[in-house]
C-alpha angles and dihedrals in degrees: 000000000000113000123230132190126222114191128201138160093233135012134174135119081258096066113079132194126347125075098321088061093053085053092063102040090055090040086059101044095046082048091086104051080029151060091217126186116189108217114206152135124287085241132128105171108055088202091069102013084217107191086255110163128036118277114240141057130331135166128232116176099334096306111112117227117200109198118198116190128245120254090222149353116273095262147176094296096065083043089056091036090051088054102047079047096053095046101047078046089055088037091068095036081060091053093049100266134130096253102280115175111204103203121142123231108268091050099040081040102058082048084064093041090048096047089058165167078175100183123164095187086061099055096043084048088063094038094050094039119034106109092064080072131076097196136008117210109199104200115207125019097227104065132094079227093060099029093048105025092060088066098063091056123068120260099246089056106046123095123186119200101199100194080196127207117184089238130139099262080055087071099057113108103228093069092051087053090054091041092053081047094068150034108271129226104204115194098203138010088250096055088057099042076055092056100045082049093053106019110032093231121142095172133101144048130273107229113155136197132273127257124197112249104190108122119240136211103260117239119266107240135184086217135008112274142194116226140214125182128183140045110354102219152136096250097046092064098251109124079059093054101049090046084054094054096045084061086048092048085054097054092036095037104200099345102114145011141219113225118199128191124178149069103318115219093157091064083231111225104229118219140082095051099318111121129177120205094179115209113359127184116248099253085054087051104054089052089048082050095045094043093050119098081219145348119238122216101176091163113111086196114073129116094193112345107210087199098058089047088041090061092034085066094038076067087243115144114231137216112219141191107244104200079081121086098198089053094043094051087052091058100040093050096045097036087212103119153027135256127218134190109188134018097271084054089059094047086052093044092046092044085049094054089050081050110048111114123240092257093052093045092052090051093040085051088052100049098041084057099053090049098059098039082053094056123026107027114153096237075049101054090027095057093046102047096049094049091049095059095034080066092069097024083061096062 
């Protein structure tokens, strides 16, 4: 059987969503044209990259992953490094500009290296090995392990899966270079409408990533509730979101609830409506999902979102930040949601969905359904993505 590489910065049951999920759920569709090892850190928390778990091989459902440890902790010198980035970002914004950062490579360079994982087994292990693949996925543009890693492997053999946010490290010239270096795996229109944008690349396929479609039994409940799932941060706009709803709690009183689920990194204050449920199994989630009057993605950096399509086929409409592309373009094609831009948007969004009468919501839930079956079945993300890299495999 020919033998493929995924690479990714983290992986482990534990991680959920993001890009390392994407690494496993390709990891799993390719498994079965494929003998697939998935080549990553020994890290669990992606804000210290801690040598966490042992380095070497382990199994998982018949996929081998290989962990190489990281040479240090994330420290002082990449926090210095992010805030000289994101001045000289605002510093063009400022000018003008779209946000261009001019650094040359070492420097831009030792940024990549600083922010980690930062593992040097992982990157002889390419170099030694790379001709006992027939292709190298490198999951993720942002990491050492994709930005150095995609220059052991020969050119006609290297795929980069972007997952791509417009976000200031994303200007920095060195990424669009290695972009330009490899065939590209885009997850969404929008994401490569970003890239051509940023990085002045036309090339690759947009290929996706499968959502599970099977309807769950929606979440009893005392009164209706928004939902969010997924990392509670800063970054991800929800301090934002839970300062909306508390407006919205003021004008509605105790008439609904925000649920959230997830790793909190925002140490939620409960109360007023807000509950946290902390981490919750998938079954438990899509009944959270098909429960919700509505799911909330407050986050403007996002290059697919699972959460958003899980609820979407849950039927539940969701409330989007539309200063994101990728999230804009899944509202306006299922026409099962509502953007928002500012903070007086959300708590209209979120108003409308408590709202929305029982008719409306049936016809929002269809169609939310047929939008994402269309699109992100698994035969159909399965049958794109292995002949895109038979392709290649094939020679």
């Amino acid at each position: 059987m020919k033998r493929l590489a995924i690479v990714v910065q983290r992986c482990h049951a534990q991680i959920a969503g993001g890009s390392e999920a994407l690494a496993w759920h390709y990891a799993q569709l390719l498994g079965t044209q494929f003998q697939v090892d998935i080549l990553t850190s020994c890290a669990l928390d992606y804000r210290s990259w801690d040598n966490t778990l042992p380095a070497g091989e382990e199994w998982r459902d018949g996929i081998r992953i290989l962990r190489f440890a990281s040479a240090w902790p994330r420290g002082s010198w990449f926090n210095e490094l992010h805030r000289r980035l994101l001045h000289s970002y605002a510093q063009d914004v400022e000018r003008g500009g779209a946000g261009a950062i001019a650094w040359r490579a070492p420097l831009a360079e030792q940024f990549v290296r600083a922010q980690g994982p930062w593992c040097p087994g992982l990157i002889d292990h390419l170099a030694q090995h790379h001709a006992d693949y027939q292709a190298v996925l490198f999951c993720t543009y942002l990491y050492p392990t994709s930005y150095f890693g995609l220059e052991t492997v020969p050119q006609h053999k290297r795929f980069l899966i972007p997952t791509l946010h417009d976000e200031p490290p994303a200007y920095l010239p060195i990424y669009a270079q290695a972009a330009r270096r490899a065939r590209l795996i885009w997850l969404t229109a929008a994401e490569r409408r970003l890239g051509a944008r940023l990085w002045k690349v036309e090339h690759g396929e947009v290929i996706g990533m499968a959502v599970d479609t099977a309807p769950a039994a929606p979440a009893a409940a005392q009164r209706p509730y928004l939902l969010y799932c997924g990392r509670i941060d800063e970054s991800k706009g929800c301090r934002e979101l839970i300062a909306a709803f508390r407006q919205l709690r003021r004008q509605r009183l105790d008439t609904a609830d925000l649920v959230l689920t997830g790793a909190d990194h925002l140490q939620v204050r409960e109360g007023d409506g807000v509950r946290y449920l902390g981490f919750v199994d998938e079954a438990h989630k899509h009944a959270l999902m098909a429960g919700a009057r509505a799911f909330v993605m407050p986050s403007r950096w996002e290059s697919f979102s699972i959460v958003t399509l899980e609820a979407l086929a849950q039927g539940t409409p969701v409330i989007v930040n539309g200063d994101c592309d990728v999230l804009a373009d899944h509202v306006a094609h299922s026409q099962a949601g509502w953007s928002f831009h500012d903070t007086a948007g959300l708590v209209r969004c979120m108003n409308l969905a408590l709202d929305l009468p029982a008719a409306a919501r049936e016809t929002m839930a269809r169609q939310a359904r047929r939008y994402v079956a269309g699109n992100f079945a698994r035969h159909t993300i399965a049958e794109k993505l292995t002949a895109c890299v038979e392709g290649v495999a094939a020679g």
